[in-house]
C-alpha positions in Angstrom: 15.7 76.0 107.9 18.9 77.9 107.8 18.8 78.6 111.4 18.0 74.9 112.6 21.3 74.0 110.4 23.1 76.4 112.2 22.0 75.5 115.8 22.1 71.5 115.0 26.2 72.4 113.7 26.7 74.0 117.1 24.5 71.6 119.0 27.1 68.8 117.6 30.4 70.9 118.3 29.5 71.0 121.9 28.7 67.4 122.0 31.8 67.0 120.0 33.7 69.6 122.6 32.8 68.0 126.1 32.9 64.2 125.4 36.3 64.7 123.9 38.2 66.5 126.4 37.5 63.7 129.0 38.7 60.7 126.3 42.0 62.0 125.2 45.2 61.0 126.4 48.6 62.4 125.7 51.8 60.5 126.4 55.2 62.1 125.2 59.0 61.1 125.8 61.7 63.1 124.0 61.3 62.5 120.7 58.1 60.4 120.4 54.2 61.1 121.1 51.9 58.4 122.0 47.7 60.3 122.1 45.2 57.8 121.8 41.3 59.9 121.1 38.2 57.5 122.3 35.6 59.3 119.6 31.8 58.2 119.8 29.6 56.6 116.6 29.8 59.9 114.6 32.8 60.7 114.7 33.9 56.9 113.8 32.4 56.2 110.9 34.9 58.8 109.6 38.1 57.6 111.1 39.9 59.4 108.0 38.6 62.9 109.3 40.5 62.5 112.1 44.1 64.2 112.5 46.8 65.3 114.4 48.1 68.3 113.0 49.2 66.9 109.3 48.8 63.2 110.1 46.4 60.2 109.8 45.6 58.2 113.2 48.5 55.3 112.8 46.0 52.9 113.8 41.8 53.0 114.9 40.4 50.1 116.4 36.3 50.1 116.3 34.7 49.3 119.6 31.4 48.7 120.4 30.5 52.5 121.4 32.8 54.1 118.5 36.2 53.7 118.1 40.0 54.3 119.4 42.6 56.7 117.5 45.7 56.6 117.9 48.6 58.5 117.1 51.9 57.5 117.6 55.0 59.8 115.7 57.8 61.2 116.0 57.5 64.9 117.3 59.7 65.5 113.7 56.8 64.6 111.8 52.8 66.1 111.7 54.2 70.0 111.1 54.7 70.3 115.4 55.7 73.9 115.7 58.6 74.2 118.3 59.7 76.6 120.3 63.0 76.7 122.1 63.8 78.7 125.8 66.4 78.9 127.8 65.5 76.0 129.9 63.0 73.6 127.9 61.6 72.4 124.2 58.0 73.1 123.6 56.3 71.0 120.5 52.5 72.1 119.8 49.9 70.9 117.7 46.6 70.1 117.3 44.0 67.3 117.1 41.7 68.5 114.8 37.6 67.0 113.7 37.0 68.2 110.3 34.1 66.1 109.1 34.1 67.9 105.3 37.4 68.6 103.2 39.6 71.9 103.6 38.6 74.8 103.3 35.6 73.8 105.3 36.6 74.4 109.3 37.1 72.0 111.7 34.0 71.5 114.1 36.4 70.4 116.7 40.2 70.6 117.5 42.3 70.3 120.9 45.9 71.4 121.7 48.7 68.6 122.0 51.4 69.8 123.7 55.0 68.2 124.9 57.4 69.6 126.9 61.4 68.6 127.6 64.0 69.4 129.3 66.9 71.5 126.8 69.3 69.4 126.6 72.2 70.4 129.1 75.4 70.5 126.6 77.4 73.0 128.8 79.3 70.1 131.0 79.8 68.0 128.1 81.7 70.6 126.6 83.6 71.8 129.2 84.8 67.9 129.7 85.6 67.6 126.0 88.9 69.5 126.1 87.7 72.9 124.3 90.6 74.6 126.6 90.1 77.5 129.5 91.3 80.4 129.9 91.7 81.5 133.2 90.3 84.7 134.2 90.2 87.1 137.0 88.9 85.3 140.2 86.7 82.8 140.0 86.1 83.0 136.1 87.3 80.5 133.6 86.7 81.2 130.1 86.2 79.0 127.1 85.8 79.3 123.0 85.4 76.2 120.9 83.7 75.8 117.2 80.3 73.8 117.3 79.0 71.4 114.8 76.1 72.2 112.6 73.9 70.8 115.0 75.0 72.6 117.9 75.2 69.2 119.5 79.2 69.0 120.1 82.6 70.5 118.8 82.7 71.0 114.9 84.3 67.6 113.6 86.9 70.1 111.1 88.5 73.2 111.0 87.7 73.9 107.7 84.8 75.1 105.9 83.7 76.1 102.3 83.5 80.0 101.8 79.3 81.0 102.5 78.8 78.0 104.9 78.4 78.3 108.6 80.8 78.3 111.0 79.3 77.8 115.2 81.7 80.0 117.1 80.5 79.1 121.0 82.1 80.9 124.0 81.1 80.6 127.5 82.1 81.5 131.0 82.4 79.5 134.2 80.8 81.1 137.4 82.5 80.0 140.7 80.3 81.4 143.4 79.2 84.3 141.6 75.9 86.1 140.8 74.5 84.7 137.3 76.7 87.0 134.2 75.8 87.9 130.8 78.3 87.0 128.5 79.1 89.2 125.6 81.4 89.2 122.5 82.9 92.8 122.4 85.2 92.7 119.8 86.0 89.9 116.9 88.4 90.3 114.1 89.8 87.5 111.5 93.3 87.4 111.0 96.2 85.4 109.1 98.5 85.8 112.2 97.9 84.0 115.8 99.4 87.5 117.4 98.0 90.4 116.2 100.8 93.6 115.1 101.0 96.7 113.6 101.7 94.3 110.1 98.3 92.0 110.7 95.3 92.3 107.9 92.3 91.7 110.0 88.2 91.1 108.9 86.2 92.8 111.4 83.2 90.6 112.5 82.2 92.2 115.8 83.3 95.8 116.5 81.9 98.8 118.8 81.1 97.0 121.4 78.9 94.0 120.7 78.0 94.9 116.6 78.1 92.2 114.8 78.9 93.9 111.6 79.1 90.9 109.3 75.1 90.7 110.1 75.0 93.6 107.8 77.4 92.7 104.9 76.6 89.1 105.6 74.5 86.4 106.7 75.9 86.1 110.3 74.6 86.6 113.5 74.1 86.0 117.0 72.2 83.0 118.2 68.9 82.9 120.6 70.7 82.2 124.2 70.1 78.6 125.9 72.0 80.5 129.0 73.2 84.2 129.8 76.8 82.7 130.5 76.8 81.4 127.0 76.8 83.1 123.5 76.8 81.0 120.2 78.0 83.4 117.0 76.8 81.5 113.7 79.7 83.3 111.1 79.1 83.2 107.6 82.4 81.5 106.3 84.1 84.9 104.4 86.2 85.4 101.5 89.1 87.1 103.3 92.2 84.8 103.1 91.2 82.2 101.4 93.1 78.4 101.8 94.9 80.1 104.5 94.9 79.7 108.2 93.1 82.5 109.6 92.6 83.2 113.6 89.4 84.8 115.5 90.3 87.3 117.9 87.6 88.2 120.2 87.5 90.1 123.7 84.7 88.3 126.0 83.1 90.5 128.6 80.8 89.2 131.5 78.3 92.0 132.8 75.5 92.4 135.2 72.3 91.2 133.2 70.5 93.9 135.3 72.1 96.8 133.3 72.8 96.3 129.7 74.0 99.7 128.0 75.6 101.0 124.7 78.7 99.6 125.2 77.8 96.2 126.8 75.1 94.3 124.5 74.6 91.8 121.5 73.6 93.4 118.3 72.5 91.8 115.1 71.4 93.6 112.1 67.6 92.9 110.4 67.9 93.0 106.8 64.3 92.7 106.8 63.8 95.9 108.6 66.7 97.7 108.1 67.8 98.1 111.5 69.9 96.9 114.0 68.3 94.5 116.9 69.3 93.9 121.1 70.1 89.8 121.0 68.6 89.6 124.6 65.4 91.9 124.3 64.5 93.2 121.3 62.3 96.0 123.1 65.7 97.7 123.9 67.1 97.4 120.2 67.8 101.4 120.8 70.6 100.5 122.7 72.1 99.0 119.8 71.3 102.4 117.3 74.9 103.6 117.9 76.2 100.3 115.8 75.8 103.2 112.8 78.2 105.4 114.4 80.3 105.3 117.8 79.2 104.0 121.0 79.8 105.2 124.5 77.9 104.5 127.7 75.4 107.0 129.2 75.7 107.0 132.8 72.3 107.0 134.2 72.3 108.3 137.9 70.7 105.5 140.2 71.7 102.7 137.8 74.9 101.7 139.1 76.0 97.9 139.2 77.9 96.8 141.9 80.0 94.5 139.1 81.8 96.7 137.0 82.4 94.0 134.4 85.8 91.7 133.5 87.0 91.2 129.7 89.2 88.1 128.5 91.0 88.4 125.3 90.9 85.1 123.3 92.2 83.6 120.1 90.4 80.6 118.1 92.0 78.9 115.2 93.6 78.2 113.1 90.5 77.9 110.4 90.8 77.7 107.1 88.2 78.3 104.5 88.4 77.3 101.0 87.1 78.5 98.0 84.9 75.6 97.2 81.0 77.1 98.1 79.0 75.4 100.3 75.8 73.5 98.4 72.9 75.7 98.1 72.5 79.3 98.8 74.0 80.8 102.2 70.8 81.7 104.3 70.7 82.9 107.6 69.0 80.0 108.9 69.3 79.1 112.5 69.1 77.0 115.3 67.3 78.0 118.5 69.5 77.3 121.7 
């Protein structure tokens, strides 16, 4: 009896499987996703078993051979899982059939997946007035502070001590081979020309550490382009109410050759070690962050572009003492 359960359950699922596939229909813009699911008899005369990841069908009509779901949401809503490259958005889900409450199993489920186009902020930017600095060549420079969404330049200069401050820098390429952009050096200080007199907050030293990752919650963002780098700086305690200046040294390098002295480190509390931004497989590069780093010149690894740096100076920025609301968390956006 058991076994004729088991093969009728199975017999159903692949009934279930190959009539579905052919009556679902998946329409997505943006922001929005319109499926609509044509389900046979069984399966409608339990409209409420059907889902898309989280959510209810927003409407089921009955027809005379079963019934029509549809779904129509925001790709906010139903838990969609998205994943963020360099180039596009990706929101997954699924449909699911689950004809008996959790924890039963579904008996049937089918991947929803919308893909756009990441939004192209670079030019927008660039036309904003964040200014340029000119560099050697054919290379032009820029820093600006971001907005919490990353969506445009940060409406204020000041922020409340533990919030989170978008530092974005980015290079123009005039007929040039694509460049990885890196910040080599940051330090905080009260004065826009640094001197022998200057206190100073060190936020990225040694070529690329970012060692406020370890005292702090900062860190370098997921890239949405190799001529980009977006630093997310926990707002910091040093001079308080006062104008304070970042002063950073950009550095554009072959993407081909990454080293010890030309990388993008960010410290893993969780793990207790420091991580490569850009490939995580190659976080070894980024072991000298403990101590002092020097490139290792490897014989046959030679780049024909030797590298150009750009000093810079952001501010003024003035943090205050007020906290920000809620507790400062390394939470991030993916760009």
């Amino acid at each position: 009896m058991l076994f004729l359960r088991q093969w009728f359950l199975l017999l159903f699922v692949t009934a279930v499987s190959v009539s579905c596939y052919e009556d679902i229909s998946i329409k997505c813009t943006n922001d929005t996703v319109l499926v609509t699911w044509k389900v046979n008899k069984e399966l409608a005369e339990k409209p409420f078993r059907l889902h898309l990841g989280s959510c209810f069908p927003s409407k089921f009509i009955q027809t005379a051979d079963g019934g029509k779901a549809i779904f129509h949401y925001r790709l906010s809503e139903c838990n969609f899982l998205q994943k963020r490259t360099q180039m596009k958005v990706v929101y997954e889900n699924e449909l699911v059939f689950r004809p008996k409450p959790r924890p039963h199993p579904a008996v049937f489920t089918y991947p929803v997946v919308c893909v756009s186009k990441r939004p192209e902020w670079i030019r927008p930017f660039l036309k904003s007035g964040f200014r340029g600095l000119e560099g050697q060549g054919s290379f032009i420079f820029h820093m600006g502070l971001l907005n919490d969404d990353l969506s445009g330049p940060a409406p204020s200069n000041s922020f409340p001590m533990g919030s989170f401050i978008n530092v974005w820098a980015a290079v123009e390429q005039k007929a040039h081979q694509p460049l990885m952009l890196y910040l080599e050096e940051c330090v905080a200080s009260t004065t826009q020309t640094l001197g022998p007199e200057s206190q100073i907050y060190p936020i990225i030293s040694n070529k690329g550490c970012l060692v406020d990752s370890k005292t702090g919650y900062s860190r370098f963002l997921p890239r949405y382009h190799s001529s980009a780098v977006v630093l997310k700086l926990q707002a910091f305690s040093f001079a308080l109410e006062q104008e304070v200046y970042l002063h950073c040294s950009l550095v554009v390098w072959d993407p081909e050759y990454p080293n010890e002295v030309k990388k993008a480190c960010n410290y893993n509390k969780d793990v207790g070690e420091w991580e490569l931004l850009d490939d995580p497989s190659m976080s070894d590069l980024c072991s000298c962050c403990e101590y002092k780093c020097f490139q290792r010149v490897k014989r046959g690894l030679q780049s024909e572009f030797q590298g150009l740096a750009q000093s810079a100076v952001l501010g003024p920025l003035i943090i205050t003492a007020s906290p920000s609301n809620g507790s400062p968390t390394p939470d991030g956006q993916d760009i």
